[in-house]
N, C-alpha and C positions, 0 to 999 in steps of 0.2 A: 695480892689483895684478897683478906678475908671477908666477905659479905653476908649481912644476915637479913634475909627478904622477910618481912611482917607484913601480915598481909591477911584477912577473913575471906579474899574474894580469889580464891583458887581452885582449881578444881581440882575432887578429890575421889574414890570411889563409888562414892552416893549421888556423886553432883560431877559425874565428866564434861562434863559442856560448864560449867561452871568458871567464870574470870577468864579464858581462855585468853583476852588480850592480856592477862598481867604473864599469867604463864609462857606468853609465846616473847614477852620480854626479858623474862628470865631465864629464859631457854638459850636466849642469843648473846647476854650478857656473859652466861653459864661458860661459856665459848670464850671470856678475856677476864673473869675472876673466879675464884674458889668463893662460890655459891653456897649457901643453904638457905630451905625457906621454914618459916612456920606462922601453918597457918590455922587458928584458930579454928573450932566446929561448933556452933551454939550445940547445949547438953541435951538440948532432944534430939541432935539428930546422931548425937554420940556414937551410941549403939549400931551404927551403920558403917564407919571408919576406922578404921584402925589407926593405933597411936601413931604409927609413921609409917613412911616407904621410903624403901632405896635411894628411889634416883635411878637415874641422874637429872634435876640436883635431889639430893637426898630434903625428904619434907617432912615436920612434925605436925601431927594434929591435937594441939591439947582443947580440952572443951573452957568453951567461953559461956560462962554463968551469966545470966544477966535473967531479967524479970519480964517478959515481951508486952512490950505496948504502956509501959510506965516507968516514972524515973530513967526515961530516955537523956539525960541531961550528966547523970553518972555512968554513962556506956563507957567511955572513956575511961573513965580508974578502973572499972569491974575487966574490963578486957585486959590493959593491966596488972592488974590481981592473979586473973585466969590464966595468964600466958607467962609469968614469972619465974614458979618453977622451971619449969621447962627451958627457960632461955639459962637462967643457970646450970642445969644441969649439962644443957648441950655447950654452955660456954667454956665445963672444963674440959670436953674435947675438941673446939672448935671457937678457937680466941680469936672473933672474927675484929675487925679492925672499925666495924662501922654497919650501922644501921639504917635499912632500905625500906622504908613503910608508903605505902599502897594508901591513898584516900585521906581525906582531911583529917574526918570526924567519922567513928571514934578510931579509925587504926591510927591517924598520926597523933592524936593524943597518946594513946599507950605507947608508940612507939618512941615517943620524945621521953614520956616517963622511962622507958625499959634504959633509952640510953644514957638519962642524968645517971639512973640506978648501977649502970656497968661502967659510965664513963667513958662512952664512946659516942661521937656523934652521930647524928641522922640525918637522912633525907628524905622530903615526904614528896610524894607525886601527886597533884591534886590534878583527878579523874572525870570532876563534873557534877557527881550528888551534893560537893561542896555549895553549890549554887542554892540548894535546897536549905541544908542544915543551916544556912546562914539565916535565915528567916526565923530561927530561931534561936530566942537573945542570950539561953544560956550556953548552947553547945554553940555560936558564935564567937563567944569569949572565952570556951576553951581550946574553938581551931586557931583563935588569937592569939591566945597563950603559948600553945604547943608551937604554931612556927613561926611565930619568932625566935622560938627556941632552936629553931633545924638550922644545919650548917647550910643547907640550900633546899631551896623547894621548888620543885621542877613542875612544871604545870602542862598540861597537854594541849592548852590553847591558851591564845593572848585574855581572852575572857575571865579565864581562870588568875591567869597572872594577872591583870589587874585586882580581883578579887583579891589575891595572896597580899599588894602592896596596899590595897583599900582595911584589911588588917592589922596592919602596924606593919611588912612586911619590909626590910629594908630591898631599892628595888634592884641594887646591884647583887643581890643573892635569891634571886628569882628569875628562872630561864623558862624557855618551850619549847620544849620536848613533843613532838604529836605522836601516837600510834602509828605503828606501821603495818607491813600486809606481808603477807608469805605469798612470793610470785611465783612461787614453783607450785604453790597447792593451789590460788586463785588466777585463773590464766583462761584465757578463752578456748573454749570447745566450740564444735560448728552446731549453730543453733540449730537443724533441722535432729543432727543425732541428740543432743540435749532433750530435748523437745521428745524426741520419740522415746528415750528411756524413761521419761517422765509420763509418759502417757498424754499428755497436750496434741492437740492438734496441731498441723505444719502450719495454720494457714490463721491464727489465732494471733492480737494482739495482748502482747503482754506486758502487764506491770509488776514489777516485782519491790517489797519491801521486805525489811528483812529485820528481827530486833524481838525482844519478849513483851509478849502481851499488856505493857504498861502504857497509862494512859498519856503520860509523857511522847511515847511514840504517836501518838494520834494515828491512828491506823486508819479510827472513824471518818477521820477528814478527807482521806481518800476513797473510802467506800461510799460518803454522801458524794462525790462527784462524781461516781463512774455510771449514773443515767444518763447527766448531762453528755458525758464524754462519748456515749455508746449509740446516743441518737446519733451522731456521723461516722462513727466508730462498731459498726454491731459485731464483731469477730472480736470484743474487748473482753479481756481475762483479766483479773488479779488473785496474785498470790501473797497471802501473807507468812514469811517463813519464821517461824519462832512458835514459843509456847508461852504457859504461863508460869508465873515464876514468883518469888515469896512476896515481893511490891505490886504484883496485880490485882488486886483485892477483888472488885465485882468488874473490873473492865472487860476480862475475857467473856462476860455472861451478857454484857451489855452491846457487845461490838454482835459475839451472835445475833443476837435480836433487831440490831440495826442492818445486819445483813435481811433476815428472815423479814423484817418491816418491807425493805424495798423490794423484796422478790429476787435478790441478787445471787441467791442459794448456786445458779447455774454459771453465774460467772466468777467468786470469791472463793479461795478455798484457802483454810488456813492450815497449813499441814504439820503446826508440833514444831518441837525440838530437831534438832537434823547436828548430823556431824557437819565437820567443815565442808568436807569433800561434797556433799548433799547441796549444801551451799551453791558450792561452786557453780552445780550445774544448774540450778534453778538463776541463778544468774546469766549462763552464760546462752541460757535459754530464752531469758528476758528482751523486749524490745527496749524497756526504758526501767531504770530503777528509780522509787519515788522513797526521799529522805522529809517525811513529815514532820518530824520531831518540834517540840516548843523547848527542846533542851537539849545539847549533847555535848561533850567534853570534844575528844577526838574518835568522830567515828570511823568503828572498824567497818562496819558494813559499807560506807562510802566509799572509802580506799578498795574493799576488796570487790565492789562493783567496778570498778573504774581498773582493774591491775583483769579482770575479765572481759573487761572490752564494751563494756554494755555503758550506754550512757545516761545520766542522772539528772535528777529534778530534785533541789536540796533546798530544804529551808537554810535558811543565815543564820545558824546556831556553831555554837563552838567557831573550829579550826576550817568549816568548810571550804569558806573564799578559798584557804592554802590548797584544798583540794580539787576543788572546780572552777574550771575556765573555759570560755568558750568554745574550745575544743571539746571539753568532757563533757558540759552540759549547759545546767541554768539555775539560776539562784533566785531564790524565791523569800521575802519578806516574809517571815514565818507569821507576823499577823494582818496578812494578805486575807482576802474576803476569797470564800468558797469557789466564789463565779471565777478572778485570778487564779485561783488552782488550776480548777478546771480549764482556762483558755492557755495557759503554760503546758499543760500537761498532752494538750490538745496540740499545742503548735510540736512540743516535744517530740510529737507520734510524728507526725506529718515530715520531719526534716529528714535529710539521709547525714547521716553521721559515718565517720570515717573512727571505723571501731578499733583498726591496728593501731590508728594514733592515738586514741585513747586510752589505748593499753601500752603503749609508750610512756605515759605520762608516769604511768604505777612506779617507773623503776625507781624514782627517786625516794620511794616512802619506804625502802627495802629494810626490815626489822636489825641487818646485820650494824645498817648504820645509824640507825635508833640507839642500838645498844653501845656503840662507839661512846655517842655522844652521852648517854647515862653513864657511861663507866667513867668517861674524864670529868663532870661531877662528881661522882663518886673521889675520884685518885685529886681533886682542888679540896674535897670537906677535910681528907683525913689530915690531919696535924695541924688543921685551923682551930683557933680556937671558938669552942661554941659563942655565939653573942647570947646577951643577958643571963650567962651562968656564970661567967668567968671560971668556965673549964676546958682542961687542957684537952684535948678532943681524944688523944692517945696515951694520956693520962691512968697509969694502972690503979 
């Protein structure tokens, strides 16, 4: 089985921490099909990338033209456009059997284009910004368009699939798929050694969240509770691990300031981008992980809180319920009042939690069987025929 992964949100030389959850799925699929990806680079950041690498899987980088911040509504054909050559030229080395696109809008527009264009079908993963682009009525009715057009669309939560069928989406070719976690890289360390290579105190309560600087995370919603929390709680820490990233516009400058407003300078620290490993240990360092989010598809930072042992306080976004339970943690009505955060987050601290069994829980989300299940999607699209083209999926 030949695979061709389309996709803008991968990481590349410029941008290492970048998609890392599409990558770490491709990585494991790589492992039961003959892989390639390509992945688009908007043209200013051109110059920083080179047109491919090796591999394994072997990646293309062609530049994606587009106009930033108008005629958002043609992202879609312009990706398209940008990535054409390229997919022909790598096609007369690498006659792949079928088309693997990453995101509603715009990669699975272009990718649905790229495969009426070769004649091979597709499958689009929808990842969660779907929920966003839908609010807007034209790139609405071109993720409408595009998949209905896919041979399947695999969604990482039921949220999403209903989204895909609230579409036009027929619902017997819409599945869920969630992200998985890498249990050999997120796994628990003993929290005093964490803790001390991080330079924290042993005797500190910690919060840890984890995600880029986007207002989507509400980060702020946990830093406006941690007075309340710290009047019974005064050894209260938070860390925010992430940076900021091309969709943070003014939030990073605003969360500062909301720290500096309450005087939290000594207990908040937001420390940037981090490899995974970095991750880890700021997790496994954590007394409680806090999932504030007002949106998420399938989170990885959840799964890989939970696969470290630490246990969580997660808003009711995406796939969470699949991920937390009793055992793991607590689920929180994401438009729950300040004061409910803060009394959850409070009982959170207070409870003893049995953290092996919590890291029990991780094995099931293990990425190798992620990828199973995408590859047997994958091996049902090829020789069906696409719906509303009336074409033959393997059709030369």
């Amino acid at each position: 089985m030949r695979v061709l992964v389309f996709t803008t949100v991968f990481p590349n030389p410029a941008q290492p921490l970048h998609g890392l959850f599409v990558a770490e799925r491709v990585r494991h699929t790589a492992d039961l099909a003959d892989v390639h990806v390509i992945s688009p680079v908007t043209w200013f950041r051109r110059r920083l990338v080179p047109g491919h690498e090796q591999g394994p899987p072997p990646v293309e980088y062609p530049s994606f033209y587009y106009a930033p911040g108008v005629l958002k509504s043609i992202d879609g054909l312009l990706l398209f456009l940008s990535a054409l050559p390229t997919v022909l030229r790598l096609r007369r080395q690498f006659d792949f059997d079928l088309i693997d696109g990453h995101f509603g809008y715009p990669d699975g527009v272009a990718a649905i284009l790229l495969g009426q264009w070769c004649r091979r079908p597709v499958t689009v993963t929808l990842r969660g910004s779907e929920v966003e682009m839908a609010r807007y009525r034209l790139r609405r009715a071109a993720m409408a368009w595009s998949l209905k057009r896919a041979a399947r669309v695999i969604a990482v939560s039921a949220p999403l699939a209903d989204l895909a069928v609230s579409l036009g989406v027929a619902t017997g070719r819409v599945t869920v798929i969630g992200n998985g976690v890498d249990c050999s890289r997120f796994r628990p360390v003993d929290r005093l050694d964490a803790r001390r290579k991080l330079g924290l105190p042993d005797d500190a309560q910690l919060l840890v969240s984890v995600g880029h600087l986007a207002r989507v995370k509400r980060f702020d919603l946990v830093v406006r509770a941690l007075p309340a929390i710290a009047a019974s709680h005064p050894k209260l820490r938070f860390a925010i691990v992430g940076g900021a990233a091309a969709s943070s516009g003014s939030y990073p400058a605003e969360l500062d300031e909301t720290i500096l407003r309450l005087n939290l300078s000594d207990r908040v620290v937001v420390t940037g981008r981090l490899t995974p490993d970095d991750v880890a240990l700021w997790l496994s360092a954590a007394d409680l992980f806090v999932l504030a989010s007002d949106r998420e598809g399938s989170s990885n930072a959840l799964r890989e809180a939970v696969a470290c042992g630490c246990p969580v306080v997660a808003s009711d976004v995406g796939d969470a319920r699949h991920v937390v339970s009793a055992k793991t943690g607590v689920i929180v009505d994401p438009n729950a009042s300040s004061a409910q955060w803060t009394a959850t987050i409070e009982a959170a601290l207070e409870r003893r939690w049995d953290r092996a069994a919590i890291r029990a829980t991780a094995e099931r989300f293990a990425w190798s069987d992620v990828a199973a299940r995408v590859v047997g999607e994958w091996s049902h699209s090829i020789g069906a025929t696409t719906p509303d083209s009336g074409m033959t999926a393997l059709g030369r």
